[in-house]
C-alpha positions as CSV (number, residue, x, y, z in Angstrom):
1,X,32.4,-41.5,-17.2
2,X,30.1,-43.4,-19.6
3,X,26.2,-43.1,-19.4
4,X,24.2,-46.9,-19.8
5,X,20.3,-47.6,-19.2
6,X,19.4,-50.4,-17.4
7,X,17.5,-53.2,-18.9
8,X,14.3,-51.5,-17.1
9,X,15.5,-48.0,-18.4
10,X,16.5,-49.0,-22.1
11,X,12.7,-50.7,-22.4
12,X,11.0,-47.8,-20.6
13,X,12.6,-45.1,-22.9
14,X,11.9,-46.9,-25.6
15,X,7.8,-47.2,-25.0
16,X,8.3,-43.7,-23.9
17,X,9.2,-43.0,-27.4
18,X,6.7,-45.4,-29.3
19,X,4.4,-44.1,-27.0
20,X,5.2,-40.3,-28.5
21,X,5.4,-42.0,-32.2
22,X,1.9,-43.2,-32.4
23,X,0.6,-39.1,-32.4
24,X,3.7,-37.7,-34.1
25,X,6.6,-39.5,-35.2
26,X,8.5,-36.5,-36.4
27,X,8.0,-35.1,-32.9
28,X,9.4,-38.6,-31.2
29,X,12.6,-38.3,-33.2
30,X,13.0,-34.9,-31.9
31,X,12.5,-35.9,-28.5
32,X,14.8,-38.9,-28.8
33,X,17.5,-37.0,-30.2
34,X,17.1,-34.2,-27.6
35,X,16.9,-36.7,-25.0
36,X,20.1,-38.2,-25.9
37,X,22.0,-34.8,-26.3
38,X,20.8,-34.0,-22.5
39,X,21.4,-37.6,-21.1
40,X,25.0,-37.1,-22.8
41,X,26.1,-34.8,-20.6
42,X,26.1,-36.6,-17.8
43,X,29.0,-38.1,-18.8
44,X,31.0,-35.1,-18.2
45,X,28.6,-33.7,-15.3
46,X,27.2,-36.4,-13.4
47,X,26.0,-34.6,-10.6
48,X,23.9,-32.3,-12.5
49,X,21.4,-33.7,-12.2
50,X,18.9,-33.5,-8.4
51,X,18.0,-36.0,-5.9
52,X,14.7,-36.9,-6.1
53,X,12.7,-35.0,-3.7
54,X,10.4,-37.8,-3.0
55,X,13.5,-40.1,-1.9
56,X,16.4,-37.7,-0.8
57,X,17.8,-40.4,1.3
58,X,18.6,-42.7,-1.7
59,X,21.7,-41.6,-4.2
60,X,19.5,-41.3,-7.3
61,X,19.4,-38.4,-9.2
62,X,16.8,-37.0,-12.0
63,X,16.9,-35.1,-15.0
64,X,13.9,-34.0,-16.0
65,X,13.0,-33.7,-20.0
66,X,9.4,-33.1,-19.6
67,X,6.8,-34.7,-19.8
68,X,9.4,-36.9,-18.4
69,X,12.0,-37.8,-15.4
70,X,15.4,-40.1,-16.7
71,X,15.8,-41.4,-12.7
72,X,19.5,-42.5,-12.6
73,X,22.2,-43.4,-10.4
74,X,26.3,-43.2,-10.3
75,X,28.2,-46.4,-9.7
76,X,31.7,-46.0,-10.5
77,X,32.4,-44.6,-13.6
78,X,29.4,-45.1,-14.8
79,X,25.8,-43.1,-15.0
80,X,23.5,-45.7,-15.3
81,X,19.8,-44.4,-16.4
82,X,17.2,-47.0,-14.4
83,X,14.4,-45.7,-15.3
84,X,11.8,-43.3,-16.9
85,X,8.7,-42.0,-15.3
86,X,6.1,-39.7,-16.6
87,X,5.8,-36.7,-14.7
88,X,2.0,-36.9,-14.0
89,X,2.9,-40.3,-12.2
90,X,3.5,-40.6,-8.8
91,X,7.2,-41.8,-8.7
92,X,7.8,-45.2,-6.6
93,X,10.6,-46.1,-4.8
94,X,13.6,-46.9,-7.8
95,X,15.1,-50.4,-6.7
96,X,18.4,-50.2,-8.2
């Protein structure tokens, strides 16, 4: 299994991070590289993760590494993260 971002989810974890840089960049590395480790194992346990509550009739899933949700989706052999939400949000309906 191999674990990709959308474009959508590769731009919003990235201004998630920049976001975290601009009070503590020490703290934004740490997340990042915490962040990855999680999102890793997906690769081995894709299914981990839970529906989202909010939308349990669509396949997405959600791993939550507070303060925020990595939304993502299995197609094929591939976990494919589409998007990142802050947990104080209100989610909206993921479109892929």
């Amino acid at each position: 299994m191999n674990l990709r971002f959308t474009i959508t989810g590769r731009t919003e974890f990235l201004a998630a991070i920049d976001y975290l840089r601009l009070e503590n960049p020490v703290a934004a590395h740490k997340y990042f590289l915490h962040a990855k480790q999680i999102l890793k194992r997906l690769e081995q346990f894709p299914n981990s993760g839970r529906f989202l509550p909010e939308f349990p009739d669509l396949p997405h899933r959600e791993v939550i590494i507070p303060p925020y949700r990595f939304i993502y989706r299995v197609i094929h052999n591939t976990v494919w993260v589409v998007t990142i939400w802050h947990g104080a949000r209100q989610l909206k309906r993921p479109e892929s």
